[in-house]
N, C-alpha and C positions, 0 to 999 in steps of 0.2 A: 504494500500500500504506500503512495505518495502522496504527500502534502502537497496543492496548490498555493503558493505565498503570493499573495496580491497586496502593491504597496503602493500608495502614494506620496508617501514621506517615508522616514528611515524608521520612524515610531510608530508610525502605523502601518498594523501589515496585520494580517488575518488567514487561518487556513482551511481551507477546502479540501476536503478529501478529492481527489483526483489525480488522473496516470496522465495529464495534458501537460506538453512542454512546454521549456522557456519561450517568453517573448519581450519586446520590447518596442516601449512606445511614444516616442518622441524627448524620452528621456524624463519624463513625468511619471509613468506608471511603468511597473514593471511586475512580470509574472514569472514565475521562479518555481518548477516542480523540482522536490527534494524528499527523499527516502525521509518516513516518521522517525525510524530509527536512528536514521542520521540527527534530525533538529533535537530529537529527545537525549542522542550522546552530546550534540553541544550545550544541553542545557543542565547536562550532568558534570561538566569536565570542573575540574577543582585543581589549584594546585598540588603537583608532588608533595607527598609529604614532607621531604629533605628541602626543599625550599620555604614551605609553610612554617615551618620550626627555623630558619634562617632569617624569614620574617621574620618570626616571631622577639629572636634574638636583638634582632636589628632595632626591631620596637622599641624593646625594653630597654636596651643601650640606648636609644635616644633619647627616653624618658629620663635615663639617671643623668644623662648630658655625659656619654661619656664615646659618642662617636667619635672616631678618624676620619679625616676628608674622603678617601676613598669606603669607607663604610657609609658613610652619607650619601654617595653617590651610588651605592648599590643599592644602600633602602631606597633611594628616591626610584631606582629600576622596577626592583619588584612591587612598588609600590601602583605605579604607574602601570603595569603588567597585570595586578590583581584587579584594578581600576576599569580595564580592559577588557577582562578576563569574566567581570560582575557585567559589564555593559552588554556582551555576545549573550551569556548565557542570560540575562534578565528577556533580553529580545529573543530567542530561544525559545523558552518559557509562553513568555507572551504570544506567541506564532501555537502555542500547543496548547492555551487558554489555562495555565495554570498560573500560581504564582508561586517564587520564588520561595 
């Protein structure tokens, strides 16, 4: 089974159960057929755990103020990355009318 994704903005999008292919349409609407299973794995993916606990580390060092310039510029990485990473899967989600 495939999802129909029909969008007219990047936030709005909605799915259709249907096997109908991509199209494209003046660059305002776009139609986008994608495997369930697929949107339903991106709306699963989570950080590695060995990174999540890196985070986590990272956090907590910058909470005590006790980062180095280059640890600062890796929290600001995965930060930025998790930031990302929340934004795919919340729109994910939303395409598969669940919530987060």
């Amino acid at each position: 089974m495939a999802l129909l994704v029909e969008s007219k903005a990047p936030c709005e999008a909605r799915a259709v159960d249907s096997r109908a292919s991509a199209s494209y349409d003046d660059g305002v609407n776009t139609t986008l057929a994608a495997p369930v299973d697929w949107v339903e794995a991106v709306g699963n993916l989570q950080f590695p755990p060995k990174a999540d606990r890196r985070l986590q580390e990272l956090m907590d060092r910058n909470n005590e103020g006790l980062l180095q310039p280059a640890e600062r510029e890796e929290l600001e990485a995965l930060v930025e990355l998790s930031e990302r990473l929340s934004l795919v899967r919340g729109q994910a989600l939303q395409i598969l009318g669940k919530r987060p």
